[in-house]
NUVOKOL-492120 format. One record per residue (C-alpha): z, x, y; residue number from 1; residue in one letter. Coordinates in pm, whole numbers. Layout:
REM NUVOKOL-492120
MARTOR, zz, xx, yy, pos, code
MARTOR, Z, X, Y, NUM, a .
...
This chain:
REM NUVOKOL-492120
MARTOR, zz, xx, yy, pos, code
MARTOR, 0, 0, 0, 1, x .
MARTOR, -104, 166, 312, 2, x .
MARTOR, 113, 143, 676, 3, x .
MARTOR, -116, -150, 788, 4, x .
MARTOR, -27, -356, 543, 5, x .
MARTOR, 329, -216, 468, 6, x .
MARTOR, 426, -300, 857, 7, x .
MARTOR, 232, -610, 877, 8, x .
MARTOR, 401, -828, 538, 9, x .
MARTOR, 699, -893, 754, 10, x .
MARTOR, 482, -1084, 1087, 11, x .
MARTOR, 375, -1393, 1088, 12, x .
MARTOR, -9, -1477, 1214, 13, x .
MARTOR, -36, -1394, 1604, 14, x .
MARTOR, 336, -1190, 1634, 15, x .
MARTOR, 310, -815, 1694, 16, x .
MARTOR, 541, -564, 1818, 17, x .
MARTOR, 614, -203, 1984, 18, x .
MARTOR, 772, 43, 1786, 19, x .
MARTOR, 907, 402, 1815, 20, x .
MARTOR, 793, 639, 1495, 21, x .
MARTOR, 1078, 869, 1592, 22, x .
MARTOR, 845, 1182, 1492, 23, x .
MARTOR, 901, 1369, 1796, 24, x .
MARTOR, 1302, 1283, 1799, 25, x .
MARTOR, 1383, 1676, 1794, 26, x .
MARTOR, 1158, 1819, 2047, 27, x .
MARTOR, 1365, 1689, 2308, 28, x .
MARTOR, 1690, 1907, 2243, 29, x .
MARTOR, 1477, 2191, 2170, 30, x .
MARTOR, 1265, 2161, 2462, 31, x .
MARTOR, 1554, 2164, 2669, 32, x .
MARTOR, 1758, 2403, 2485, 33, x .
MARTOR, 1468, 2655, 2531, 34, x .
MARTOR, 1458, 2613, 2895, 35, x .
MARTOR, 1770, 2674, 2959, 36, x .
MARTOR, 1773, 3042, 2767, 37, x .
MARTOR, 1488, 3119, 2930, 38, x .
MARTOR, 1667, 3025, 3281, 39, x .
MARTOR, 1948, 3269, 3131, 40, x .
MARTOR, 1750, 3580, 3031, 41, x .
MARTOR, 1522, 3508, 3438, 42, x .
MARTOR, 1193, 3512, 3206, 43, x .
MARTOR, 899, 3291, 3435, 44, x .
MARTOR, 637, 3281, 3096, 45, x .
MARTOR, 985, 3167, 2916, 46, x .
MARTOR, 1098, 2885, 3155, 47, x .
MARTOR, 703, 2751, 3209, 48, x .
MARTOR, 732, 2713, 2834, 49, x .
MARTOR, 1002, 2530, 2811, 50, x .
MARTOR, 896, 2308, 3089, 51, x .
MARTOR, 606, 2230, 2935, 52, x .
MARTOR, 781, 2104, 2604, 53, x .
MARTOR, 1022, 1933, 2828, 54, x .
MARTOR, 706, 1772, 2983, 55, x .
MARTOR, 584, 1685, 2616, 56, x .
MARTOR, 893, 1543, 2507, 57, x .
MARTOR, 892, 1324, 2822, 58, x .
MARTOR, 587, 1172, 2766, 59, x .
MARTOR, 640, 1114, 2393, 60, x .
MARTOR, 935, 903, 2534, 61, x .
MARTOR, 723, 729, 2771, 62, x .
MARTOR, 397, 661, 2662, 63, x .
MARTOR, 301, 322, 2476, 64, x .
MARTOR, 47, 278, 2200, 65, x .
MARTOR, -248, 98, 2332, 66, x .
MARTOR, -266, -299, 2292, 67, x .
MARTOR, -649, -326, 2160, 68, x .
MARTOR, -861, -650, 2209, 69, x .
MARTOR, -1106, -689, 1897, 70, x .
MARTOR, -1383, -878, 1807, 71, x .
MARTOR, -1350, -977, 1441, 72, x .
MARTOR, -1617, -1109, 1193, 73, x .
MARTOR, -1565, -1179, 881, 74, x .
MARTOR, -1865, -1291, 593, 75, x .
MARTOR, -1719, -1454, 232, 76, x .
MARTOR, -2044, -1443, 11, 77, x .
MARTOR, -1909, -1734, -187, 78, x .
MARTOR, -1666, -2022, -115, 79, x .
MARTOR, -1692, -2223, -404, 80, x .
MARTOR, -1687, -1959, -672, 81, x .
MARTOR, -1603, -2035, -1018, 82, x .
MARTOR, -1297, -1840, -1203, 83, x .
MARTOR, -1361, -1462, -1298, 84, x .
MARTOR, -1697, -1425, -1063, 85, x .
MARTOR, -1697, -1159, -819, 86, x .
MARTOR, -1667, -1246, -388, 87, x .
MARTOR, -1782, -996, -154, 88, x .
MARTOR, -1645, -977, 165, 89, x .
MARTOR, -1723, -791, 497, 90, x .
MARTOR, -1502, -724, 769, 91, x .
MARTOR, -1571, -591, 1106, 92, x .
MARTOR, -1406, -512, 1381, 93, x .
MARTOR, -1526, -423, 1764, 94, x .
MARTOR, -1327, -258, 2057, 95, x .
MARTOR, -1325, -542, 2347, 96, x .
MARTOR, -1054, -305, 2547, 97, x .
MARTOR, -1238, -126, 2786, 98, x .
MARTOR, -1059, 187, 2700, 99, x .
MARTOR, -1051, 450, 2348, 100, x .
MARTOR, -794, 356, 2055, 101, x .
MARTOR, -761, 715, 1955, 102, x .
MARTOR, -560, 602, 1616, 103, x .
MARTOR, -666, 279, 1483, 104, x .
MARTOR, -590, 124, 1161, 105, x .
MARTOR, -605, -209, 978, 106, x .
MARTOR, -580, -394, 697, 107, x .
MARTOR, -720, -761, 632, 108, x .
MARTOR, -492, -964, 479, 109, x .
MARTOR, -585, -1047, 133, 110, x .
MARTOR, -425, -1414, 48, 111, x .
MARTOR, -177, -1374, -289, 112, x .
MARTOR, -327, -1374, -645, 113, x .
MARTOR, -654, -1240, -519, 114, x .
MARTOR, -699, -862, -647, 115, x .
MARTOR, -950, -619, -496, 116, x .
MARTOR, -1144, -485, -769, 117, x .
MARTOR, -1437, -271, -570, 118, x .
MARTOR, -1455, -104, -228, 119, x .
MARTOR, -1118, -148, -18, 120, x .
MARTOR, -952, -440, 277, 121, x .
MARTOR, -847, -108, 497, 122, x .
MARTOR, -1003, 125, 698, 123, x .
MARTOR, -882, 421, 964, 124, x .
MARTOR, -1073, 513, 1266, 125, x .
MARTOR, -1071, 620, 1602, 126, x .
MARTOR, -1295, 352, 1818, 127, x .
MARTOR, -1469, 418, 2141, 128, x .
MARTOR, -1499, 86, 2393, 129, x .
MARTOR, -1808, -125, 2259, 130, x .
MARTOR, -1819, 20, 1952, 131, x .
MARTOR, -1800, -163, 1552, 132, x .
MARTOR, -1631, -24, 1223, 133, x .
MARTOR, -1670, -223, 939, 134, x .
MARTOR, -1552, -261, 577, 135, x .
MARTOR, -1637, -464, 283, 136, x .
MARTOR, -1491, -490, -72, 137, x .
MARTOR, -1459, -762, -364, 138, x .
MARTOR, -1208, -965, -512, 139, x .
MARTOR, -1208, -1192, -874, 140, x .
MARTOR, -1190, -1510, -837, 141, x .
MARTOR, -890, -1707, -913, 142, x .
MARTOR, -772, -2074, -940, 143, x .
MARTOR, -676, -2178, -564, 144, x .
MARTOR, -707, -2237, -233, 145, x .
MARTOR, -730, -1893, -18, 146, x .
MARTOR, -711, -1864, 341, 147, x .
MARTOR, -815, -1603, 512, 148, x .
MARTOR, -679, -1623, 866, 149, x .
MARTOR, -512, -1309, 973, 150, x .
MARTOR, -563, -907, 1064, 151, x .
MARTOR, -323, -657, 1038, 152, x .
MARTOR, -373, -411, 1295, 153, x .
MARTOR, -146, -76, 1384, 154, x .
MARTOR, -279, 115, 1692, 155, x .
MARTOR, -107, 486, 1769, 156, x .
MARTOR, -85, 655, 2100, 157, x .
MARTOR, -263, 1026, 2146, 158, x .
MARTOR, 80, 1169, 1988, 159, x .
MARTOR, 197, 941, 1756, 160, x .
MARTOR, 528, 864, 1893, 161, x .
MARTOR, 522, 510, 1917, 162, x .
MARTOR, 301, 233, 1769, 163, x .
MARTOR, 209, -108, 1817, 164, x .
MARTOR, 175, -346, 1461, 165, x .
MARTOR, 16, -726, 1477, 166, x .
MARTOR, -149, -939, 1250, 167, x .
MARTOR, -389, -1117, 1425, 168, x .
MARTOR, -494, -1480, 1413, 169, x .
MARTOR, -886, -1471, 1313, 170, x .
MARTOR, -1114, -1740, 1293, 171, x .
MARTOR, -1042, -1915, 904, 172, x .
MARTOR, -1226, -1846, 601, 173, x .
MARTOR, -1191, -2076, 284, 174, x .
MARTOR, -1205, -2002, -84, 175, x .
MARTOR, -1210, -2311, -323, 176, x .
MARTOR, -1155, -2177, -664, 177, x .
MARTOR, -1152, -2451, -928, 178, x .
MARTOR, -1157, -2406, -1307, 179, x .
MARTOR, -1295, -2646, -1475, 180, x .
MARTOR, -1033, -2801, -1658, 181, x .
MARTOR, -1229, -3027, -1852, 182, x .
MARTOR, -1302, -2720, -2126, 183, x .
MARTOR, -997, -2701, -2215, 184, x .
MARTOR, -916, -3043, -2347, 185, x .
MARTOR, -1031, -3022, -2689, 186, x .
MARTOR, -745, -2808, -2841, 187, x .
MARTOR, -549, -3114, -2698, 188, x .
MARTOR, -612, -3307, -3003, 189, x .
MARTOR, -300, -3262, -3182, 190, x .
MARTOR, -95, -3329, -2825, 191, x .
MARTOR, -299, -3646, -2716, 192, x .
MARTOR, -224, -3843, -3036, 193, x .
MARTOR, 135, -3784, -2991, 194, x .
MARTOR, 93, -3951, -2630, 195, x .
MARTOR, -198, -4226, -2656, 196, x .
MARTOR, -313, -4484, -2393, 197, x .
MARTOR, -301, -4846, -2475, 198, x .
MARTOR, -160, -4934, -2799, 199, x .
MARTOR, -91, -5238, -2899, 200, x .
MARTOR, 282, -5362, -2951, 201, x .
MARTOR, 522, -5602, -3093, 202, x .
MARTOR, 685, -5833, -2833, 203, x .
MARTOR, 785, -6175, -2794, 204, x .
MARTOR, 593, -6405, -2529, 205, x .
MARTOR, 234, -6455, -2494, 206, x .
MARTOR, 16, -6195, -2701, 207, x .
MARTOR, -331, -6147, -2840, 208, x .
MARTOR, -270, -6192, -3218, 209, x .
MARTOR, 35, -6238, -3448, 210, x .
MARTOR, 262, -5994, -3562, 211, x .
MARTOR, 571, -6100, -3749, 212, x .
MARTOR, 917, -6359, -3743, 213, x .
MARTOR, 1250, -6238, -3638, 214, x .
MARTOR, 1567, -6418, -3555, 215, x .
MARTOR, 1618, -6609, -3257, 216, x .
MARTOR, 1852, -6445, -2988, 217, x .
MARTOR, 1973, -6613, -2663, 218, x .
MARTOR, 1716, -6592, -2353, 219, x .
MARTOR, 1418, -6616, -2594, 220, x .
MARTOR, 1144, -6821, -2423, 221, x .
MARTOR, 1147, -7146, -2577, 222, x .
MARTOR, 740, -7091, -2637, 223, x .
MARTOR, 814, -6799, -2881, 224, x .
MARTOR, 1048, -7019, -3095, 225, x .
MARTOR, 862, -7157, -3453, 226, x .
MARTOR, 924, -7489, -3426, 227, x .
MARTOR, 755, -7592, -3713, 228, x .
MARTOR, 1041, -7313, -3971, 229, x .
MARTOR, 1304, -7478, -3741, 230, x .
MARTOR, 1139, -7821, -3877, 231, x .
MARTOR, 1135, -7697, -4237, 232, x .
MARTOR, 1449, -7539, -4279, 233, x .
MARTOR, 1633, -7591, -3990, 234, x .
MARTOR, 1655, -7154, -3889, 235, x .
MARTOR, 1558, -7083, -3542, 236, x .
MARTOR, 1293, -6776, -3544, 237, x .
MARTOR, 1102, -6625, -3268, 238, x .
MARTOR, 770, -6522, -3288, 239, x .
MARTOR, 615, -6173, -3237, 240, x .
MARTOR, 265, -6123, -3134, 241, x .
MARTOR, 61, -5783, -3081, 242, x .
MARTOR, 84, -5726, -2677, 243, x .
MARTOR, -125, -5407, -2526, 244, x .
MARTOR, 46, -5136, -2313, 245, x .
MARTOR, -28, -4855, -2114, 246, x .
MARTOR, 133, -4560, -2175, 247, x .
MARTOR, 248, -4383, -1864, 248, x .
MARTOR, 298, -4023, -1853, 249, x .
MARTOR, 455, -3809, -1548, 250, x .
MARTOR, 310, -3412, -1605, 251, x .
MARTOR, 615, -3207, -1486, 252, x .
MARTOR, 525, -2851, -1400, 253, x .
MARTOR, 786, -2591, -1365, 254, x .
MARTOR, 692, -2453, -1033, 255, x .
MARTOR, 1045, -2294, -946, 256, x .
MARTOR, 1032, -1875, -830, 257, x .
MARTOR, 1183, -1849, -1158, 258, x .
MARTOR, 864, -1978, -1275, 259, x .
MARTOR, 667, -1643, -1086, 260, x .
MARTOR, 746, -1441, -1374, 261, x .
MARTOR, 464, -1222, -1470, 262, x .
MARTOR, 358, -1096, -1824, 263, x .
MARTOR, 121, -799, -1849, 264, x .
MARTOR, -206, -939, -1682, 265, x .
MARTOR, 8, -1014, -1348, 266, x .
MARTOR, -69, -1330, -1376, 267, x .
MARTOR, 249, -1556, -1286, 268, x .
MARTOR, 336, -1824, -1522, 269, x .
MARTOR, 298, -2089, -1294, 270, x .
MARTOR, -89, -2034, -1303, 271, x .
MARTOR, -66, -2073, -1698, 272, x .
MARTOR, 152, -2378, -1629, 273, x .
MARTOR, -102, -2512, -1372, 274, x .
MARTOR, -394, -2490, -1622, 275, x .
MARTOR, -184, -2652, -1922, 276, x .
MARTOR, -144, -2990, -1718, 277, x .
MARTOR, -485, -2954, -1613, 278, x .
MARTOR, -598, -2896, -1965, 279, x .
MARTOR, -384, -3230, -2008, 280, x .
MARTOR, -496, -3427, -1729, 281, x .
MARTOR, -826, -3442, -1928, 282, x .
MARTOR, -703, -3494, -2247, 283, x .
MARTOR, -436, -3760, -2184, 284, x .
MARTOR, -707, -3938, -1950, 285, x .
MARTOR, -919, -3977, -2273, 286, x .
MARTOR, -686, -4164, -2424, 287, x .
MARTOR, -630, -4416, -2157, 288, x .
MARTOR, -313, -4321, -2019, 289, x .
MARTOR, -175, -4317, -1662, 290, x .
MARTOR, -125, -3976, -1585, 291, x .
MARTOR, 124, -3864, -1301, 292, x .
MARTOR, 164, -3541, -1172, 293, x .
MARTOR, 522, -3370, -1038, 294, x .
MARTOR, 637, -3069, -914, 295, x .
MARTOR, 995, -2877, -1006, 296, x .
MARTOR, 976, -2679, -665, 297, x .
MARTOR, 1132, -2731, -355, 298, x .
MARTOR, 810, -2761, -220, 299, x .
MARTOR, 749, -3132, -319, 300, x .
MARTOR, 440, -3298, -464, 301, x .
MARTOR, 442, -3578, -657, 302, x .
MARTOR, 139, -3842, -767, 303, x .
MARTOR, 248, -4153, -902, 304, x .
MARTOR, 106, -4275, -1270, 305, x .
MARTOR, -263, -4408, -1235, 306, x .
MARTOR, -577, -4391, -1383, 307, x .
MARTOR, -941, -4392, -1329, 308, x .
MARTOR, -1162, -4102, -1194, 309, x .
MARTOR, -1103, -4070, -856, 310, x .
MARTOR, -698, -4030, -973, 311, x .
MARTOR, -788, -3792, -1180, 312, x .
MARTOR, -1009, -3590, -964, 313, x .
MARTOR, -692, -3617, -708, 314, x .
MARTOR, -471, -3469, -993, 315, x .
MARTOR, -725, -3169, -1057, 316, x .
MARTOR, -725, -3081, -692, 317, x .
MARTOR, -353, -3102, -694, 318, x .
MARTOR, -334, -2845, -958, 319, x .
MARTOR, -596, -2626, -763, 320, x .
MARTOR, -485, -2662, -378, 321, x .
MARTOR, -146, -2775, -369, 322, x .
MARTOR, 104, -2513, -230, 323, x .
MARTOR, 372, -2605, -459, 324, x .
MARTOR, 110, -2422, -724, 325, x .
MARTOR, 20, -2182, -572, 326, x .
MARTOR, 33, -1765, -606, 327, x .
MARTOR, 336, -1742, -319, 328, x .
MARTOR, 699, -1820, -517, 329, x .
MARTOR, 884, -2060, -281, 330, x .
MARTOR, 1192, -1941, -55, 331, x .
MARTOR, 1463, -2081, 76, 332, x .
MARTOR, 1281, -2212, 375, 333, x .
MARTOR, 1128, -2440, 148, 334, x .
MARTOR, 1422, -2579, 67, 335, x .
MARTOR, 1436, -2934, 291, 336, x .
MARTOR, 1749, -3076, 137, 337, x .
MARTOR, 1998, -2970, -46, 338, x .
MARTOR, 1808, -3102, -339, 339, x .
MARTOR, 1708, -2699, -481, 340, x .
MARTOR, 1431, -2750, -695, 341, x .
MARTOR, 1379, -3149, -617, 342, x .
MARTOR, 1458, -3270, -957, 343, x .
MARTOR, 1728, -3527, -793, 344, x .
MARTOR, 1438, -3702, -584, 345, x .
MARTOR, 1208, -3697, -875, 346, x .
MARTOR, 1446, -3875, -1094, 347, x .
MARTOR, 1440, -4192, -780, 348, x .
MARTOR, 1047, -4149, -852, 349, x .
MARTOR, 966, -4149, -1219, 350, x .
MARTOR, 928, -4527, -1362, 351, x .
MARTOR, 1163, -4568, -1641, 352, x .
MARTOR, 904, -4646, -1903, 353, x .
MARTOR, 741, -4335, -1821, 354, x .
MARTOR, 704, -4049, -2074, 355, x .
MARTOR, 736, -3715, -1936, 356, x .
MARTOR, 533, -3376, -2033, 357, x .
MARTOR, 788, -3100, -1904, 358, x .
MARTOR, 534, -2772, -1861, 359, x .
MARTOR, 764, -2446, -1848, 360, x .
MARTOR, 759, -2074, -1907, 361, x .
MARTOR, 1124, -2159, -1994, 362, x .
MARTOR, 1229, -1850, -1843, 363, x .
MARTOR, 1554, -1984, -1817, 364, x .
MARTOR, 1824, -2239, -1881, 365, x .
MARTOR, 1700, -2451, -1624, 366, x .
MARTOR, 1405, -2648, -1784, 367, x .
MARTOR, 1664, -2707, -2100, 368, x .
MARTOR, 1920, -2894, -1843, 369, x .
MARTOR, 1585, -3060, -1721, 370, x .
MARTOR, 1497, -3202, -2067, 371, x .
MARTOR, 1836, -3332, -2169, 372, x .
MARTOR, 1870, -3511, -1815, 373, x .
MARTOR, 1527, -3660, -1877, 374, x .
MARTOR, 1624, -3717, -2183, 375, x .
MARTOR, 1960, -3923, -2110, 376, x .
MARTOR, 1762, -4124, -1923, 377, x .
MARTOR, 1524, -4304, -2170, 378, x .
MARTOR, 1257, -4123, -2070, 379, x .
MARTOR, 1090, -3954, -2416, 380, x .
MARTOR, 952, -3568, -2318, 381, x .
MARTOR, 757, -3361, -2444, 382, x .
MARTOR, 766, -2946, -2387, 383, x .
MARTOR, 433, -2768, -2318, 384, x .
MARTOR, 529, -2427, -2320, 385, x .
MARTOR, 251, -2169, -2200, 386, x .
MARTOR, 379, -1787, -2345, 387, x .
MARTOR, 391, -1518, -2119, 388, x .
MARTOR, 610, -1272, -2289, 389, x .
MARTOR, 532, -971, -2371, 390, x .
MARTOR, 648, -705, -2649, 391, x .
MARTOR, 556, -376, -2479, 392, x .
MARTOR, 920, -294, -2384, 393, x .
MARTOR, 1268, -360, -2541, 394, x .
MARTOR, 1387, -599, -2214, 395, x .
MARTOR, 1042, -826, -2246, 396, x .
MARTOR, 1082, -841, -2601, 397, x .
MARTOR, 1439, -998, -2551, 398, x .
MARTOR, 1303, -1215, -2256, 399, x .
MARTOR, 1075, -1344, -2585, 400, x .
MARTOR, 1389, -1427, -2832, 401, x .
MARTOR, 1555, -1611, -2552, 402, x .
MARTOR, 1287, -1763, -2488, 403, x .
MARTOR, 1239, -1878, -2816, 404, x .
MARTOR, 1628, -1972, -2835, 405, x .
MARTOR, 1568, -2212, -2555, 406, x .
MARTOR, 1281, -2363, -2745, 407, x .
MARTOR, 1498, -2451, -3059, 408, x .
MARTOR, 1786, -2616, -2846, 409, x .
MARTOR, 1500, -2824, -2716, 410, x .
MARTOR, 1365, -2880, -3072, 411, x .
MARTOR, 1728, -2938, -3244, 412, x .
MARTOR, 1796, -3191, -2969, 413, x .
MARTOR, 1498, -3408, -3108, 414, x .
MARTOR, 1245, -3298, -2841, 415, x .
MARTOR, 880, -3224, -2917, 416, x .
MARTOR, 732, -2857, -2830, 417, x .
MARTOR, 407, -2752, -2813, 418, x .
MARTOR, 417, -2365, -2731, 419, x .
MARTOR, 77, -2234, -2579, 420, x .
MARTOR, -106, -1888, -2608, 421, x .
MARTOR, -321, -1755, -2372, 422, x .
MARTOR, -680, -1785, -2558, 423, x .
MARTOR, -838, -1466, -2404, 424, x .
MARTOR, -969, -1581, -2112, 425, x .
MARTOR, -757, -1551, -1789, 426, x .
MARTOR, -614, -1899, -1703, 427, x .
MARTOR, -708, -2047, -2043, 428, x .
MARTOR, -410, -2130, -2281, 429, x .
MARTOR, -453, -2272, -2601, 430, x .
MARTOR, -201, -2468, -2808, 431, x .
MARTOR, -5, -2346, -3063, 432, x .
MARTOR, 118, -2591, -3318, 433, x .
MARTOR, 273, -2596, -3687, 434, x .
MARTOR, 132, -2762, -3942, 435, x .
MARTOR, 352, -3041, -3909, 436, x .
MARTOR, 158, -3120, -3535, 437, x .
MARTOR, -201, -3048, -3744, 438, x .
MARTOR, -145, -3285, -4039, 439, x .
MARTOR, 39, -3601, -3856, 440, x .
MARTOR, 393, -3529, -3994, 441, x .
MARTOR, 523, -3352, -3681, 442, x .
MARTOR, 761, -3594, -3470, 443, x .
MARTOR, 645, -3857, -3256, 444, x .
MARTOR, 739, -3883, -2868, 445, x .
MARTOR, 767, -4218, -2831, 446, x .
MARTOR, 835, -4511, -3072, 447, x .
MARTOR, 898, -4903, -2992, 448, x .
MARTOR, 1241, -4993, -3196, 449, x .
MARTOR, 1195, -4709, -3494, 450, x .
MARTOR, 853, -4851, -3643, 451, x .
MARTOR, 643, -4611, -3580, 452, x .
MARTOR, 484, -4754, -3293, 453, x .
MARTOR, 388, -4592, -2948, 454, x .
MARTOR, 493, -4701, -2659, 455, x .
């Protein structure tokens, strides 16, 4: 990381400041110190010597970096690129000050999760009035919305004893990157029959066809009752008829910075999480559910159950453009109430028929606690669990067993996981399921009064 950019992480667009480099902080004591021995031994070469230093170290103390005025245009060859292609981008910069910036450096500033893989965002130079330098390098694309609005620039007077750093506002640049989710739905197969759309359901009241006789209880509509049993052998029953419902289903993504981990690719798990309820959106759309979409962030985002394709399409841009996905953790800024990762508000929001899809490194305890409250609730959950362990290194290989620890209390407490592998291609997990999940016998989310049927 070079001093452009090192300086320039801790402004925010259009602040700047002066600062003293302190490199000259001992010439003035010896500047004066020689002058006054050369006063003492009467030696004129001696005490114009000393002056001169003393001179020096008086205009190291006074003199100001120069505040430049720059031009800056800046060319993205692609703002719609898919995942993986290659953007090239060219930056330049032209002196608008009138006067000579004798030390000029800057840096532009890359948005988060993008990764320069040719030519470099940073240049050095010494720029004459009128006068252009230029750079241009490429980045991979990545799932996201990037903004590129800002300059870091760091300007140094003749000797270098003070600077001035500020990252400049610059007209905005937009990168859409948006994988295309639908791919990845067919490994959902084992996952979407565990959550299907409308099924049909035994219920008393109005229905499409008949299902079966149980007793009469109190507040049974009077319709249901089978008056003509009642006639025969005087037992009150109630009819049960086959009624449709939609299953609704809330995707819950783990977006907490505990959730920025990183495995070896330096891709955070949040981007793994982000393309596992994508891959889902797809899949459980299929199968005629309402899909909702939260976030387990402070920064909020939440899209109620709903279906169609223009609901869906808002759900894929969620997972592509919303900040609460994207490659920055959150801080405590974020934080709006005292609600820390907004699970308390989310609970006010999810219907209580809704089934939940909890997607989580489980990188911690947290997501557990998460389940179990969900859990308590009525609400049946299911754990999509992309991997991003690693086993290059004692510490990530214990990350893994706990990992795996918190899986099982999940699993013992009669919750359904699904743990997902990255397939290969960056930002494309694949599920990983037992044979149990494969052949049918694996346990069902959600059941209507222990018979076996979905909810």
């Amino acid at each position: 990381m070079t001093e452009a950019t090192t300086v320039g992480a801790s402004l925010s667009r259009g602040e700047g400041r002066l600062e003293r480099t302190g490199r000259w902080g001992g010439i003035h004591g010896l500047a004066l110190a020689a002058t006054a021995v050369a006063i003492l031994v009467g030696k004129p070469v001696a005490i114009l010597t000393g002056l001169a230093g003393v001179g020096f170290a008086a205009y190291s103390r006074i003199a100001e970096a120069p505040e430049p005025e720059l031009a800056v245009e800046r060319h993205v060859s692609d703002t719609d690129p898919e995942p993986g292609e290659t953007v090239r981008v060219t930056l330049t910069v032209e002196n608008e000050s009138g006067t000579t910036l004798p030390d000029l450096r800057f840096a532009d500033d890359v948005p988060a999760g993008l990764e320069v893989v040719d030519g470099t965002a940073r240049h050095t130079t010494a720029l004459r009035p009128g006068k252009r330098a230029s750079i241009a390098y490429e980045f991979e694309a990545v799932r996201g919305r990037h903004e590129f609005d800002s300059l870091t620039v760091v300007t140094r007077d003749i000797s270098g004893a003070s600077r001035r750093v500020a990252r400049r506002a610059t007209d905005r640049s937009t990168v859409v990157c948006r994988p295309t989710f639908e791919g990845r739905t067919v490994p959902l197969g084992e996952l979407a029959t565990q959550l299907p759309g409308s099924q049909p359901v035994s219920a008393t009241g109005e229905g499409q066809a008949f299902h079966s006789l149980r007793e009469y209880r109190t507040g049974d509509p009077l319709g249901s009752v089978d008056w003509n049993r009642f006639a025969k052998d005087g037992e009150l029953a109630t009819r049960r008829f086959e009624q449709p419902r939609t299953v609704k289903v809330v995707l819950l993504v783990d977006a907490r910075a505990a959730a920025y981990v990183t495995a070896g690719d330096g891709r955070p798990a949040v981007d793994a999480c982000a393309h596992v309820a994508g891959a889902l959106v797809g899949g459980l759309a299929e199968a005629d559910c309402h899909v909702g979409l939260a976030a387990l962030s402070p920064r909020e985002c939440w899209l109620p159950p709903a279906s169609g394709r223009s609901h869906r399409e808002r759900l894929l841009d969620a997972l592509t453009t919303h900040d609460a996905f994207g490659w920055r953790p959150p801080t405590e800024g974020d934080e709006a109430t005292g609600d820390g990762d907004g699970f308390d508000r989310l609970l006010t929001r999810i219907p209580g028929d809704a089934q939940v899809v909890l997607c989580s490194p489980f990188v911690d305890d947290r997501p557990v606690e998460v389940a179990r409250a969900l859990d308590a609730r009525g609400h049946d959950v299911t754990v999509a669990s992309p991997d991003v362990t690693a086993d290059d290194s004692a510490y990530r290989r214990l990350a893994a067993t706990e990992r795996r620890v918190r899986l099982d209390q999940c699993r013992r407490a009669g919750t359904a996981v699904v743990e997902w592998t990255d397939g290969g291609d960056r930002g494309s997990p694949r599920p990983r399921t037992g044979t149990a999940a494969v052949d049918g016998s694996g346990p069902r989310v959600a059941t209507d009064g222990g018979e076996g049927r979905w909810r």
